[in-house]
KOLNU-248464 format. One record per residue (C-alpha): residue in three letters; x, y, z. Coordinates in Angstrom, 1 decimal. Example, Ala and Ser with C-alpha at 12.3 -4.5 7.8 and 13.67 -1.06 7.14 Angstrom:
<atoms>
<'ALA',<12.3,-4.5,7.8>> <'SER',<13.7,-1.1,7.1>> 
</atoms>
This chain:
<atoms>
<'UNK',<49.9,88.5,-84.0>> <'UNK',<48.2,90.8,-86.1>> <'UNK',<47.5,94.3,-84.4>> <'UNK',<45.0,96.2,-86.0>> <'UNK',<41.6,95.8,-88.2>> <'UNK',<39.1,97.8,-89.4>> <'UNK',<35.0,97.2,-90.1>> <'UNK',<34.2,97.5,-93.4>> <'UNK',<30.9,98.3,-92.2>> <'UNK',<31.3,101.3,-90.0>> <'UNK',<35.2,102.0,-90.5>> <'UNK',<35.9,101.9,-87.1>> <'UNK',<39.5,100.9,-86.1>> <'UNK',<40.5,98.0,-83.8>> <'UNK',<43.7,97.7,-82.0>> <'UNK',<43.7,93.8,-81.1>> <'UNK',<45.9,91.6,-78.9>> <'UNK',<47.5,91.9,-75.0>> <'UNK',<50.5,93.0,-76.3>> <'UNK',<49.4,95.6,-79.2>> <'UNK',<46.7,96.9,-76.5>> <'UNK',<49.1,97.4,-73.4>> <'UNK',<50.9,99.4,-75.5>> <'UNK',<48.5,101.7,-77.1>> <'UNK',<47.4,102.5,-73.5>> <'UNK',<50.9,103.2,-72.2>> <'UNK',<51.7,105.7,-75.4>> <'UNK',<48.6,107.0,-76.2>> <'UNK',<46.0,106.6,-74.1>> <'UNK',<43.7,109.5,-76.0>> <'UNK',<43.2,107.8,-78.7>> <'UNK',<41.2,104.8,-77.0>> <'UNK',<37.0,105.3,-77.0>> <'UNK',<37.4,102.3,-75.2>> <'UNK',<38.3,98.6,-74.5>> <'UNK',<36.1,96.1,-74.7>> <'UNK',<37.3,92.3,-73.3>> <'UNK',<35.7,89.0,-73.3>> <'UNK',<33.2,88.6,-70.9>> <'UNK',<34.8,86.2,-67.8>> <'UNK',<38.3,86.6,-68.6>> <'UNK',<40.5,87.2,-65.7>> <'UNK',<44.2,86.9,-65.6>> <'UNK',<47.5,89.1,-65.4>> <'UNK',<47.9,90.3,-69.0>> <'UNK',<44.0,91.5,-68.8>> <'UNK',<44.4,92.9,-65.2>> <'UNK',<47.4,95.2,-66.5>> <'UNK',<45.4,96.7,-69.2>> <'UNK',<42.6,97.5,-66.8>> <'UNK',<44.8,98.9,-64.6>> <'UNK',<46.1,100.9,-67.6>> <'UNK',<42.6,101.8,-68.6>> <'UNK',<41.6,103.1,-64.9>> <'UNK',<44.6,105.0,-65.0>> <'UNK',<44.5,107.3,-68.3>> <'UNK',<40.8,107.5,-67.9>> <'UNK',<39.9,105.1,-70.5>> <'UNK',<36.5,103.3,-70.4>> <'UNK',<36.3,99.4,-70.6>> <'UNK',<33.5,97.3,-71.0>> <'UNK',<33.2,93.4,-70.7>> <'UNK',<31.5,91.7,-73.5>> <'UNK',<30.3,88.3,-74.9>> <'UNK',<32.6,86.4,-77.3>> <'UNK',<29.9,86.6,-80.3>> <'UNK',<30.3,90.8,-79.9>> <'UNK',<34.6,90.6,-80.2>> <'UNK',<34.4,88.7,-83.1>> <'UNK',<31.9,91.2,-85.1>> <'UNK',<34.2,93.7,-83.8>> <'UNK',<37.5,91.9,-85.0>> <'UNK',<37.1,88.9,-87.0>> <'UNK',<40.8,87.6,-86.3>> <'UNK',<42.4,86.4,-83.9>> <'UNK',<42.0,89.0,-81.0>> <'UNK',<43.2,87.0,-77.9>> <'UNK',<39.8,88.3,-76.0>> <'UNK',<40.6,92.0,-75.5>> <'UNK',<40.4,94.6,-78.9>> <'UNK',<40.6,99.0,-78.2>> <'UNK',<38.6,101.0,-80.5>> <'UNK',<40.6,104.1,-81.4>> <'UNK',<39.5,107.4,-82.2>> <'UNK',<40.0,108.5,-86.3>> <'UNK',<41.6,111.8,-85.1>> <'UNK',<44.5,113.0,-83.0>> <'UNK',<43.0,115.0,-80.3>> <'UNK',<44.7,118.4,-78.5>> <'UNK',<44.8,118.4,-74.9>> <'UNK',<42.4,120.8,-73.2>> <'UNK',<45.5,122.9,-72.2>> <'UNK',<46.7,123.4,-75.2>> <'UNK',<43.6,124.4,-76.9>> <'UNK',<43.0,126.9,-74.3>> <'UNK',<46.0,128.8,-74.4>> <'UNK',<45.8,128.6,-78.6>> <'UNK',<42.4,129.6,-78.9>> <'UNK',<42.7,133.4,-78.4>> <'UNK',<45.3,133.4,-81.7>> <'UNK',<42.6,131.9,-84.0>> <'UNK',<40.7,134.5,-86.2>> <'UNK',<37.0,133.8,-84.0>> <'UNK',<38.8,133.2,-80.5>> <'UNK',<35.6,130.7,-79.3>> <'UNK',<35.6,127.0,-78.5>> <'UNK',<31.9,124.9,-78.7>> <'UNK',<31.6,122.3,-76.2>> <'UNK',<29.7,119.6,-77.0>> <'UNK',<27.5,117.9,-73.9>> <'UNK',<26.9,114.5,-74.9>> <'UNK',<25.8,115.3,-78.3>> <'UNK',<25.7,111.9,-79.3>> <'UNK',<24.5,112.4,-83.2>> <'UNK',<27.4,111.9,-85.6>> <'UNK',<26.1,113.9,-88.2>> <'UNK',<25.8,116.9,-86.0>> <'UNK',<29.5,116.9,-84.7>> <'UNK',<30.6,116.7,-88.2>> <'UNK',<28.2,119.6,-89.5>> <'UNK',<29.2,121.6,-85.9>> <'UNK',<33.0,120.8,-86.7>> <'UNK',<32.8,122.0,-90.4>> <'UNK',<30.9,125.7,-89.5>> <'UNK',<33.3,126.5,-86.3>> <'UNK',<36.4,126.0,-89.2>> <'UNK',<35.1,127.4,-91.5>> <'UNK',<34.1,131.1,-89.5>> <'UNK',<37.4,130.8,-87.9>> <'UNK',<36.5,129.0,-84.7>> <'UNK',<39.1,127.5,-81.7>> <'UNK',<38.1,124.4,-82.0>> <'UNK',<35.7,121.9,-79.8>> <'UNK',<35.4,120.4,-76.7>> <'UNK',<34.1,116.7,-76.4>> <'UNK',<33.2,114.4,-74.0>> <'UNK',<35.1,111.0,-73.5>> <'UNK',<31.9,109.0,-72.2>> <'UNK',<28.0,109.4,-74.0>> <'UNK',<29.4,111.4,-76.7>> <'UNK',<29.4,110.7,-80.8>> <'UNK',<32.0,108.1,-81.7>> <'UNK',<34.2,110.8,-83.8>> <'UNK',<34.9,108.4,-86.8>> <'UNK',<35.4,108.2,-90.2>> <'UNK',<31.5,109.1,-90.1>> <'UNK',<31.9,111.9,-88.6>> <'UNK',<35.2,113.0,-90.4>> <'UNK',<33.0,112.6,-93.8>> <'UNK',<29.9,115.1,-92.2>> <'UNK',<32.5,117.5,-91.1>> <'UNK',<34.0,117.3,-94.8>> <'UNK',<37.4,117.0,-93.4>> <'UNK',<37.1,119.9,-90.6>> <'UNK',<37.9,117.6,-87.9>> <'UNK',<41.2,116.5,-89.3>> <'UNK',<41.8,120.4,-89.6>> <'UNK',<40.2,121.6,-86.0>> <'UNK',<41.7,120.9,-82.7>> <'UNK',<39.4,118.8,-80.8>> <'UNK',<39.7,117.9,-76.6>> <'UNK',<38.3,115.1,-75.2>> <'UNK',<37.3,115.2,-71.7>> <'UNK',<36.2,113.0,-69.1>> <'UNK',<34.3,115.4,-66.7>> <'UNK',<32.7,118.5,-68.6>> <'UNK',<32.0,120.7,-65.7>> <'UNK',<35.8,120.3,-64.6>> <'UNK',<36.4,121.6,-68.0>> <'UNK',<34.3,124.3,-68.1>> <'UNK',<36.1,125.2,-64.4>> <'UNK',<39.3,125.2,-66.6>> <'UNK',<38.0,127.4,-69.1>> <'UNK',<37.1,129.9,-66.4>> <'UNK',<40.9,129.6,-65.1>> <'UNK',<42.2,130.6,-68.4>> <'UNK',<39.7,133.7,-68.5>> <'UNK',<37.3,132.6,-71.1>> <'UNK',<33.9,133.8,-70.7>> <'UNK',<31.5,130.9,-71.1>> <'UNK',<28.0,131.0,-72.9>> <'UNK',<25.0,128.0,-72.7>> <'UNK',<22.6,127.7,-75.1>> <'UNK',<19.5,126.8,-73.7>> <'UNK',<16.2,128.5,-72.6>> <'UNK',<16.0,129.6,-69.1>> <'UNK',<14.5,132.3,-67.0>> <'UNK',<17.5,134.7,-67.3>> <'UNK',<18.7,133.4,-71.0>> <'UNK',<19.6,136.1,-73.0>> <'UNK',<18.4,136.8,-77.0>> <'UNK',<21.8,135.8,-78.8>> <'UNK',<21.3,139.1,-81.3>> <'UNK',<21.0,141.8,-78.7>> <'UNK',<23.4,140.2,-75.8>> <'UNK',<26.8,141.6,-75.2>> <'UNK',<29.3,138.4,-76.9>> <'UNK',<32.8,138.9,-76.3>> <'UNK',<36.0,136.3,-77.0>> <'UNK',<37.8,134.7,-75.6>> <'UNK',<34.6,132.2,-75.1>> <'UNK',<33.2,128.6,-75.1>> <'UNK',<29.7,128.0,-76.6>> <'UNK',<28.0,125.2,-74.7>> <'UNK',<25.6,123.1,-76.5>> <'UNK',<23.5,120.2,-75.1>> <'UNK',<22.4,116.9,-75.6>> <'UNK',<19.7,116.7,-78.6>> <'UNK',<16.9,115.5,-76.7>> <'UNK',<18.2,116.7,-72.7>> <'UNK',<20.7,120.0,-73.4>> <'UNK',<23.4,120.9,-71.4>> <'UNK',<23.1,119.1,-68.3>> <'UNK',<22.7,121.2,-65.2>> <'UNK',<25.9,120.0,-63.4>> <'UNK',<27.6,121.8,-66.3>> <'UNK',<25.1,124.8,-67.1>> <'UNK',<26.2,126.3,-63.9>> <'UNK',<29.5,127.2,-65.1>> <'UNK',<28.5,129.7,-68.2>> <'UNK',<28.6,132.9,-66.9>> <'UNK',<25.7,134.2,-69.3>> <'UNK',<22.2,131.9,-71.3>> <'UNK',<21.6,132.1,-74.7>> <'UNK',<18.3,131.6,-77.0>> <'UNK',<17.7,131.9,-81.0>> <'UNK',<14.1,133.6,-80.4>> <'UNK',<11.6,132.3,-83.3>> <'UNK',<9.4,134.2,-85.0>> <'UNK',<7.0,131.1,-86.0>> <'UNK',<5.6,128.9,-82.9>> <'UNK',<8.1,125.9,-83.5>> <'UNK',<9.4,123.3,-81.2>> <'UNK',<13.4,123.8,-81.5>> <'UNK',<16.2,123.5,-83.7>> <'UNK',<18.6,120.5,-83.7>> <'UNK',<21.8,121.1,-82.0>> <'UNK',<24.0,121.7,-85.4>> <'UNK',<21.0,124.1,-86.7>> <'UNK',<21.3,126.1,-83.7>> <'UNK',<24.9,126.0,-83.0>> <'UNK',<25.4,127.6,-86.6>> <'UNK',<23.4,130.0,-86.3>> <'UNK',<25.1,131.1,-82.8>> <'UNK',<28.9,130.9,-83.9>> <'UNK',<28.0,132.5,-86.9>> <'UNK',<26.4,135.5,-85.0>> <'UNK',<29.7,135.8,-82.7>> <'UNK',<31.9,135.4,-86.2>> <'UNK',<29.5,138.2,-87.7>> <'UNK',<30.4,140.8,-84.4>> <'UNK',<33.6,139.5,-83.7>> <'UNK',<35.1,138.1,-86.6>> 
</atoms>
């Protein structure tokens, strides 16, 4: 049975097969974006893998028989596991290596969802020194070989989390001391050139069309803006992330 493909057109990377499945979600569950199984199938070997999936957190998805086989084109026995092109860090362990790292600051990424972006993102925060980067398991950039290219091979360098719930990372962040800073506009949101920025800290950035989500805003302790000297609508999220991590790295680095 073979175990493992990839499309030439994206260069995304199949795990295939009950048995080769089961077992990539008993050892290493954090390296599955998800699972995807053919759309009625119901028996024991697929109810263990959902069961498998439920328990480490890993999202699943039923689909039709046409979409495995442009997935996979092999014999997939109804169930294929996309898998991530990185080793991610636990959340844990990034937190308690962050303050070593020359800019002691993490960016967390809320559903940013544009490929390009986490790669540029990933390649400034290693380059200026950065912790690493927080990402979110569900509505979040696939972080593949598209991704790895943008970044120009920062992400295989930076240690990256993946989380399921955002705001119950950010309450972990707070537990290990780090002060936490969102960049949107708001009514108390501070000018990121004038505003006290200390380390250890997590940079929050949003969604490219809806920001950080408010469920998750209401952890940072302080609001940043860039302000603009030109009437102009807004910088995308990589623009603007630069220019922040690069104003802590300037103070702080």
């Amino acid at each position: 049975m073979q175990d493992n493909g990839r499309d030439k057109k994206d260069s995304k990377i199949y795990i295939v097969g009950n048995k080769p499945v089961k077992e990539l979600l008993l050892d290493s569950p954090q390296k599955v974006d998800f699972v995807a199984f053919r759309k009625g199938r119901r028996d024991q070997a697929m109810e263990e893998i959902l069961d498998l999936c439920r328990t480490g957190n890993v999202p699943y998805k039923s689909v039709t028989a046409k979409d495995l086989d442009y997935m996979y084109r092999g014999n997939h026995q109804g169930v294929a596991a996309r898998c991530a092109a990185l080793d991610y860090t636990p959340l844990e362990q990034l937190l308690e290596q962050a303050p070593e790292a020359p800019l002691p600051l993490i960016v967390a990424l809320d559903q940013v969802q544009d490929t390009g972006n986490v790669g540029v993102l990933a390649r400034t925060v290693h380059a200026l020194g950065g912790a690493g980067l927080i990402v979110c398991q569900h509505h979040g950039a696939y972080i593949g070989a598209g991704a790895v290219r943008s970044s120009a091979g920062a992400l295989n360098k930076l240690p990256v989390a993946k989380v399921g719930n955002l705001a119950n990372a950010m309450k972990d962040c707070v537990n290990y001391d780090f002060t936490i800073y969102c960049a949107r506009m708001a009514p108390d949101s501070e000018n990121v050139y004038t505003t006290d920025l200390r380390t250890p800290a997590v940079l929050l950035l949003g969604n490219e069309e809806k920001g950080v989500r408010p469920g998750v805003a209401k952890f940072a302790h302080h609001s940043l803006h860039i302000p603009f000297l030109r009437e102009f609508d807004s910088l995308n999220v990589a623009q603007a992330g630069a220019i922040i991590v690069s104003e802590f790295a300037r103070r702080l680095g």
